[in-house]
C-alpha positions as CSV (number, residue, x, y, z in Angstrom):
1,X,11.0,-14.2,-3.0
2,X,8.2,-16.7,-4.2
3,X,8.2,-16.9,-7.9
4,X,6.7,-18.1,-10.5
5,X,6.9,-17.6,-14.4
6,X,6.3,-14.4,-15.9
7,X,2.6,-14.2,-17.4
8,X,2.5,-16.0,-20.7
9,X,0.4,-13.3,-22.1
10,X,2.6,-10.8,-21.9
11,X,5.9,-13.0,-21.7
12,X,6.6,-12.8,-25.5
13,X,5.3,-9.2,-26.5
14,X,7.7,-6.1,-26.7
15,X,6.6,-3.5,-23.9
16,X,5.1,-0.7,-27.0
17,X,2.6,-4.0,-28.0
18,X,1.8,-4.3,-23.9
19,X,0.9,-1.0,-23.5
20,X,-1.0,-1.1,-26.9
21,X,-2.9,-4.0,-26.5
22,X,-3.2,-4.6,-22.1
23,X,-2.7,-1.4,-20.2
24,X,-3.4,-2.2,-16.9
25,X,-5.8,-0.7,-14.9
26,X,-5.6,0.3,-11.1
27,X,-7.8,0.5,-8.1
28,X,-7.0,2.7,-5.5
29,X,-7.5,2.6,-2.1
30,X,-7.5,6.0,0.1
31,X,-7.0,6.3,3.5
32,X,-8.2,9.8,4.6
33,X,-8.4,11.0,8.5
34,X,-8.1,14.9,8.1
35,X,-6.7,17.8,5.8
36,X,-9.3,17.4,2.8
37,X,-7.8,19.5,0.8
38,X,-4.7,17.5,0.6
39,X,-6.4,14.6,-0.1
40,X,-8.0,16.7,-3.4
41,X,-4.6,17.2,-4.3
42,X,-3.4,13.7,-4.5
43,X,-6.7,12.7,-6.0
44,X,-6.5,15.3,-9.1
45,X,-2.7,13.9,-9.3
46,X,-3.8,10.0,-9.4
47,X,-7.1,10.5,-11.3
48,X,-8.0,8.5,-14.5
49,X,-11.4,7.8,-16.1
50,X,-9.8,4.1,-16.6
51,X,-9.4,3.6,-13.1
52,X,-11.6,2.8,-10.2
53,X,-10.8,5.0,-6.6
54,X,-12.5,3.2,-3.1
55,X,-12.3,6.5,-0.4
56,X,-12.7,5.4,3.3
57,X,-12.6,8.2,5.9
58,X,-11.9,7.6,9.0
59,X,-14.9,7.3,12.2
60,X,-13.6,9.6,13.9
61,X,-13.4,12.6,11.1
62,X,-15.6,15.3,11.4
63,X,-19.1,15.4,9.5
64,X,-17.5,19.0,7.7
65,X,-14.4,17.2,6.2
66,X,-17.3,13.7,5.2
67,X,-19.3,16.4,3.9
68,X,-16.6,18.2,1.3
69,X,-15.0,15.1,0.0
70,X,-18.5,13.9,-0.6
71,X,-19.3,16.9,-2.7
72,X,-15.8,16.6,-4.4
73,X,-16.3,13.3,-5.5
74,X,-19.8,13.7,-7.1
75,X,-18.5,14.1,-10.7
76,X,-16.9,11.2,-10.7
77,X,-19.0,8.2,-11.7
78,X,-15.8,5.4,-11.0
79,X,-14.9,6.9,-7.1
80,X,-17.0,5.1,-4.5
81,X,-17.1,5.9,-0.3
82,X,-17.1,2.6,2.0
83,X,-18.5,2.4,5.0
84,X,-16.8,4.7,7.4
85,X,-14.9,2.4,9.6
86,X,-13.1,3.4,13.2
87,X,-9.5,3.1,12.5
88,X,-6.8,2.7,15.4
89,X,-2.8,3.8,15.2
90,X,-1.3,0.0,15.9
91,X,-4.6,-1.8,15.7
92,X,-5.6,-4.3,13.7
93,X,-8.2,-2.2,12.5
94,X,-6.2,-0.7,10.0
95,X,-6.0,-4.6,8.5
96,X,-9.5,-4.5,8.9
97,X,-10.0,-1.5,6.8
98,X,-7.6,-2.7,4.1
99,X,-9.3,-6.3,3.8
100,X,-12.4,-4.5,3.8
101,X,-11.8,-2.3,1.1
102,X,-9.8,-5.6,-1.3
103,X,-13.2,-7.3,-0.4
104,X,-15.2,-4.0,-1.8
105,X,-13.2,-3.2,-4.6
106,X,-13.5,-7.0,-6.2
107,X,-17.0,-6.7,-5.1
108,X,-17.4,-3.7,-7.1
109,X,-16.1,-4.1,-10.3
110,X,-14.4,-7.1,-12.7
111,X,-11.9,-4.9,-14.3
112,X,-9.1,-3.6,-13.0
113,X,-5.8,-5.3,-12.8
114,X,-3.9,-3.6,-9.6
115,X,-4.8,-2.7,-5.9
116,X,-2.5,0.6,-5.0
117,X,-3.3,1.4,-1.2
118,X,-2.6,5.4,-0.3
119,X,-3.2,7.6,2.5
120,X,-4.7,11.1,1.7
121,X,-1.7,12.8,2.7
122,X,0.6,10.8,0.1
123,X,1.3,12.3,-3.8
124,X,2.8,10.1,-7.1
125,X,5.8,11.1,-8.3
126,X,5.1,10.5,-12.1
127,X,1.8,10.5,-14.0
128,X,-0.7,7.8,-14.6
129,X,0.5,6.7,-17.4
130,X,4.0,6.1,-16.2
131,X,2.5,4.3,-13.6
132,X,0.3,2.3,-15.2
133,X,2.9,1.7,-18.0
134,X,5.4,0.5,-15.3
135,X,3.0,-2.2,-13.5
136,X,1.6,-3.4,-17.4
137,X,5.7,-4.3,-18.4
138,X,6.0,-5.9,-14.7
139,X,2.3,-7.3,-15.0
140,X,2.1,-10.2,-12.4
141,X,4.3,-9.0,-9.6
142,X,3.2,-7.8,-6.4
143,X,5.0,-5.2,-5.3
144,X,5.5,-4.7,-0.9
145,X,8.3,-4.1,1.9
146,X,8.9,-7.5,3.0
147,X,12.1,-9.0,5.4
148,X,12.3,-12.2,7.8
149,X,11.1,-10.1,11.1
150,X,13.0,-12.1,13.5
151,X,16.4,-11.7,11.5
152,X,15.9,-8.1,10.3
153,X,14.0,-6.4,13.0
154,X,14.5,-8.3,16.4
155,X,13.3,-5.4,18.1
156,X,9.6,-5.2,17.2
157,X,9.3,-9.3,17.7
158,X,7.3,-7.6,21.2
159,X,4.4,-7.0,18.5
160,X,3.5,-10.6,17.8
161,X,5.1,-12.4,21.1
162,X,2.9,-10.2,23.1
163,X,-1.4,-10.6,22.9
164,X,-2.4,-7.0,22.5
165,X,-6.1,-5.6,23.4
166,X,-7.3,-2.8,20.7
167,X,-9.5,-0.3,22.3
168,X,-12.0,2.1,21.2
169,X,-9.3,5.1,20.6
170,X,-6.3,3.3,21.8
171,X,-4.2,-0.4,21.9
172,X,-4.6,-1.5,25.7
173,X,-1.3,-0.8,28.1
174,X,-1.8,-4.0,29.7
175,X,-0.6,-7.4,27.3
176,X,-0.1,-11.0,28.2
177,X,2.9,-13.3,26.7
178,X,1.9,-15.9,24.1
179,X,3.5,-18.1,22.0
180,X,3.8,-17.5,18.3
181,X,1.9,-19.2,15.3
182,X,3.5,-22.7,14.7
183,X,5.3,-23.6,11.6
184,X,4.9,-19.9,10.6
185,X,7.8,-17.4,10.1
186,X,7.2,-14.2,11.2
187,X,7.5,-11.1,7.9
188,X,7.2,-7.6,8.4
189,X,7.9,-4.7,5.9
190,X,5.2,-1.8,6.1
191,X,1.8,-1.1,5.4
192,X,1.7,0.4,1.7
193,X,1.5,-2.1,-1.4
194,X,0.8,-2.6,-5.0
195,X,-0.7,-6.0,-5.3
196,X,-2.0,-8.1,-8.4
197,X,-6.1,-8.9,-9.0
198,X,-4.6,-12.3,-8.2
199,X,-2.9,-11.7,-4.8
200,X,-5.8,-9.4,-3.5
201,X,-8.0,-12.8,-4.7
202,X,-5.8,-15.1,-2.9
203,X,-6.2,-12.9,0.3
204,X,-9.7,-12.3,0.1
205,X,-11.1,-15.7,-0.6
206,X,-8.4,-18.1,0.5
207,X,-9.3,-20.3,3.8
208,X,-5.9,-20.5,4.6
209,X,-5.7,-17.1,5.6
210,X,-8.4,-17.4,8.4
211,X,-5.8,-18.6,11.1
212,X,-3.7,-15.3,10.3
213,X,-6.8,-13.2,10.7
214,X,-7.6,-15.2,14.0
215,X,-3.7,-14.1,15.7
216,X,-2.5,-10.9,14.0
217,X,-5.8,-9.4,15.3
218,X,-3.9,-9.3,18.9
219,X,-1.0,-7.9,17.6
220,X,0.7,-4.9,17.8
221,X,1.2,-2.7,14.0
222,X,-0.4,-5.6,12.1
223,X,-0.2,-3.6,8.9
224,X,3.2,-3.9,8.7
225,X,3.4,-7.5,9.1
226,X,0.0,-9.4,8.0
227,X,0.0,-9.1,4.9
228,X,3.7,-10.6,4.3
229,X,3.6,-13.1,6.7
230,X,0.0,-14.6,4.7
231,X,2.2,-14.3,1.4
232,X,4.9,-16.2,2.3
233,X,3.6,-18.9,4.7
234,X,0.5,-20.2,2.2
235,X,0.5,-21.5,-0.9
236,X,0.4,-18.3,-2.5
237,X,2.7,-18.5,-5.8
238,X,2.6,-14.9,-6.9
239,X,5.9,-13.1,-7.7
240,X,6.8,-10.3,-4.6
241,X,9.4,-7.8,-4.9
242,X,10.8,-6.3,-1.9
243,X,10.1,-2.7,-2.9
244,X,6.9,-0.9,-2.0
245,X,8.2,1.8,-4.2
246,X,7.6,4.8,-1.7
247,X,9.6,7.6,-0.9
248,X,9.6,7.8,3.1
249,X,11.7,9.2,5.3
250,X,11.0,8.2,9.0
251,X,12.1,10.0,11.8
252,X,11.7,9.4,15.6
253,X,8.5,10.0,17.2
254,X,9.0,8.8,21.3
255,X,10.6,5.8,22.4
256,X,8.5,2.9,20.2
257,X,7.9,4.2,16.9
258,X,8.8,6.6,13.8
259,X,6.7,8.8,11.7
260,X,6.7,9.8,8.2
261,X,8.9,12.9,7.6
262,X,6.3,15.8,6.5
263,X,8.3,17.0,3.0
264,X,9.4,20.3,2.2
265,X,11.5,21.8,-0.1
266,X,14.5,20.5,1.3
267,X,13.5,17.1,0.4
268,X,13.0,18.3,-3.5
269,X,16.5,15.9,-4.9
270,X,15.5,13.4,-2.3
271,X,12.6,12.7,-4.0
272,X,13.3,12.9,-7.3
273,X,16.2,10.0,-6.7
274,X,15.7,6.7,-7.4
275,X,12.2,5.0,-9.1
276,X,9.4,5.3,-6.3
277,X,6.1,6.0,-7.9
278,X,4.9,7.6,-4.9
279,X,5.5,9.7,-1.4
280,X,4.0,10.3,1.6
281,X,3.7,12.7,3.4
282,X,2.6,16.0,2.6
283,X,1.0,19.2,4.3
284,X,0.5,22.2,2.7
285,X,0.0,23.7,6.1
286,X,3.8,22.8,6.1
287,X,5.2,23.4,2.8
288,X,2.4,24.3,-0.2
289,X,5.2,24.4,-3.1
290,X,7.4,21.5,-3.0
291,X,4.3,19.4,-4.5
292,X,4.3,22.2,-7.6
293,X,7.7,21.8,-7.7
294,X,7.5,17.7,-8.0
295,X,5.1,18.1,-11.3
296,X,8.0,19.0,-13.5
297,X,8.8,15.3,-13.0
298,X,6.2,13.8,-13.6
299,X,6.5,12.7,-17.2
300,X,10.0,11.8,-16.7
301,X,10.2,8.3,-17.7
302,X,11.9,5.6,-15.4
303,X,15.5,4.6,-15.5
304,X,15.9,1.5,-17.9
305,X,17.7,0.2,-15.0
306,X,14.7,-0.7,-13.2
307,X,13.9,-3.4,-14.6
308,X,17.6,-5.1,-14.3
309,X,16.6,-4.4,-10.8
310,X,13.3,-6.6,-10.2
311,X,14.6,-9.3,-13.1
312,X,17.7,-9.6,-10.2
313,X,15.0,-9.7,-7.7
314,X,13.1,-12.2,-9.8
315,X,16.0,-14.8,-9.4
316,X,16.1,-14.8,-5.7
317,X,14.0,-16.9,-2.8
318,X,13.7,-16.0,0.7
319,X,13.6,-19.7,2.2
């Protein structure tokens, strides 16, 4: 991936000074359409008085759920509401909402180090302090699913080859052909990230991300490809790891898509392999326990082997 050195700050200090002396700290960015009392869950699991949290609830939701996450939030002097905004499936408002809320959150406040973007039904899989310990040792690298489209995933080249009309409730059946950005190649990964202050800089004030704005708003499930496709055709010199460090397990939904796997108990070793930091989804309408069960982990630190992983990762460039 793009690379550059490893922040001089940081470079030369064992990880017990880093966490000592420059603990990083994280703005969140919730997505929440329905089941408020899941969302309360994730929120007491990710909740830190050194954070900042940015809620956006969807348009369409009804005034009773608006009403109970307003009242939930009250006590908390660093959670803010943005403007409600109308949020399609495949639209590129869901970039919208996502640029919207970088734009809100650097707005808002001068301090925090990380954007992490989450949907309400999503839960970590270790504390706050893992998490925050994790991105201070790896301090500087942005963290996203990100693959050549046309070499990985041929089949959903339709998305961007295609002009696509977003509707009020829906993306439009009818599409015309167009030809594809010049002198651009074509990324894709999926829609959940933890980005640098930097990066979310870069893509909130940078000109050179206009023109990307301009096409991918006629495209077809633009959050899964915008924000890689920017990143690696400007002059963006950030450090990306391909690793969005989710646990997701998708599962067919009709003939064009797949859907997030709704966790049970089942899935209780599946998600305690590996070293995601979070997973989605969750409905206790489904299964109420298997979060319960997940706590016990929590405070289990991360495999030392991690970091051979992203310092393997750091020695690579996609060309």
């Amino acid at each position: 991936m793009k690379k550059n050195g490893y922040p001089k700050s940081l470079q030369d200090k064992p990880s017990a000074e880093i966490a000592l002396s420059a603990v990083v700290s994280i703005a969140y960015f919730i997505l929440v359409h329905r089941l408020p009392n899941q969302f309360k869950r994730l929120f007491n699991g990710i909740y830190s008085a050194d954070n900042i949290y940015l809620i956006h609830i969807d348009k369409k939701a009804n005034k009773a759920l608006n009403d109970d996450i307003l009242m939930f939030i009250l006590p908390f002097p660093n959670v803010y509401i943005m403007e409600s905004e109308n949020v399609v499936w495949g639209g590129y408002s869901m970039v919208q909402a996502e640029l919207d809320g970088i734009k809100y959150l650097l707005d808002k406040n001068s301090k925090w180090d990380y954007f992490i973007n989450l949907s309400g039904q999503d839960y970590p899989l270790k504390s706050q302090e893992i998490i925050r310990e994790f991105l201070t040792e790896n301090n500087g690298k942005s963290y996203l699913k990100i693959a050549d489209q046309a070499v990985t995933r041929p089949e959903t080249m339709n998305r961007i080859e295609n002009r696509f009309e977003e509707l009020e409730d829906r993306i439009s059946n009818v599409f015309l052909k167009r030809n594809y950005m010049k002198n651009v190649i074509p990324y894709i990964g999926g829609q959940w990230m933890m980005l640098t202050r930097t990066c979310c800089e870069f893509i909130s004030t940078s000109s050179e991300v206009k023109k990307f704005e301009s096409f991918y708003r006629n495209t077809l499930i633009a959050d899964e490809s915008f924000f890689q496709t920017v990143l690696m055709n400007t002059s963006f010199n950030g450090i990306l790891i391909d690793d969005d460090k989710r646990a997701i397990i998708w599962i067919p939904d009709g003939d064009i898509k797949l859907r997030p796997k709704t966790f049970t108990n089942d899935d209780y070793d599946f998600l305690n392999q590996g070293d995601n930091l979070f997973a989605r989804k969750f409905d206790d309408n489904v299964d109420n326990t298997i979060i319960d069960r997940l706590k016990s982990h929590f405070n289990v630190v991360l495999s030392k082997a991690e970091n051979l992983i992203h310092s393997e990762a750091l020695s690579r460039s996609v060309q």
